[in-house]
C-alpha positions in Angstrom: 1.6 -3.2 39.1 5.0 -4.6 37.9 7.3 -3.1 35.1 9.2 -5.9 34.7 9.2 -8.1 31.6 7.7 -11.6 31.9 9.3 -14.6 29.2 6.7 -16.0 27.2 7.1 -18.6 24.8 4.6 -18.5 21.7 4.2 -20.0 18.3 4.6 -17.0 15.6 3.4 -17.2 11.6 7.0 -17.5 10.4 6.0 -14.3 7.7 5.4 -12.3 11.2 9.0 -13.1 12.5 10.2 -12.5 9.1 8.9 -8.9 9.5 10.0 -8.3 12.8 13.7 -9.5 11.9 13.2 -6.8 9.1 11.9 -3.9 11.6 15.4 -4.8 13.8 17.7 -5.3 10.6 16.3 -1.6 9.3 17.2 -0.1 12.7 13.1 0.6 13.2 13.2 -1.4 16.9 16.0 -2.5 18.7 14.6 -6.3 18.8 12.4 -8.8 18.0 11.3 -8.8 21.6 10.5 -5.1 21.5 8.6 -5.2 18.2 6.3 -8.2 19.6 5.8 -6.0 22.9 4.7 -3.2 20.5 2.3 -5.0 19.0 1.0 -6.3 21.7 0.6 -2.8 22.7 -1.3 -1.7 20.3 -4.0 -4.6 20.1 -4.8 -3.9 23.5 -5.0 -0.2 22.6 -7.4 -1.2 20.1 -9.7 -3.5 22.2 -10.2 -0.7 24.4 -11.4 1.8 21.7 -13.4 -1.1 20.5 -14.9 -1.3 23.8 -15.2 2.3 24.5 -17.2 2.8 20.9 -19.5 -0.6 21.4 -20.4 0.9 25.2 -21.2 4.5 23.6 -23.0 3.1 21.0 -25.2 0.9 23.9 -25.5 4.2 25.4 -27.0 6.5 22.3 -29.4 3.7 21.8 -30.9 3.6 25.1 -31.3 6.8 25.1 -32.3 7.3 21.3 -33.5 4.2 20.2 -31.4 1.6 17.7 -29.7 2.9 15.0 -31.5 2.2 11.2 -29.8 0.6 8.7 -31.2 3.8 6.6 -29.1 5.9 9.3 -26.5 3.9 8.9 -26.1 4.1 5.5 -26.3 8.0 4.8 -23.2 8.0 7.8 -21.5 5.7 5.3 -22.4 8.1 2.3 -21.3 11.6 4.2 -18.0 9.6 5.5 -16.9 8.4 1.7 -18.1 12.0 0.6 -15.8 13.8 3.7 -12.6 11.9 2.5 -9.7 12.3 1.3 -7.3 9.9 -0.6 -4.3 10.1 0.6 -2.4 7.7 -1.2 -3.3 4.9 -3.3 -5.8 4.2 -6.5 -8.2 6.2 -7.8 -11.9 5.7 -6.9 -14.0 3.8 -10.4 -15.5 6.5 -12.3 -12.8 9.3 -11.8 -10.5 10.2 -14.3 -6.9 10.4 -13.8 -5.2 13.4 -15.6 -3.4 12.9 -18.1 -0.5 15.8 -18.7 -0.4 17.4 -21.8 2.4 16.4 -24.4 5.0 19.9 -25.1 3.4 21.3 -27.9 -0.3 20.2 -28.0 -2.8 22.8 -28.6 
């Protein structure tokens, strides 16, 4: 296996370069060629979870049978019940609280 690098010449979205140039200009990577690498990196990282997952799941269902689209969905329902927001909006039907003004009984 080689450590080298290899020069490859490729056509980029230009919004993709733009956000690489940022990543450098912010001090996050050291260059544009290093940020590429790094997502290159991690898309092959993913693929192989991807792959790992699809062959587990070809495993469990020799074994067990297919999953039902019944099973399926109560997974989906104990996963959205299981998490936690982190950051962003709120889910539909949940109130945000609203602080009390100084004074209000």
């Amino acid at each position: 296996m080689t450590h080298g690098k290899e020069r490859l010449t490729v056509t980029v979205d230009p919004h993709l370069v733009q956000a690489g140039q940022d990543a450098v200009a912010e001090g996050t990577i050291g260059s544009l060629s290093a940020w590429v690498n790094l997502a290159l990196a991690e898309r092959v990282q993913k693929e192989r979870r991807l792959r790992a997952l699809g062959e587990a799941i070809v495993a469990y269902e020799r074994e067990f049978g297919s999953l039902t689209a019944d099973e399926l969905a109560a997974q989906a329902r104990t996963d959205r019940s299981a998490a936690r927001v982190v950051r962003g909006a709120v889910r539909s039907g949940v109130r945000k609280r609203v602080p009390r003004r100084r004074g209000a009984a």
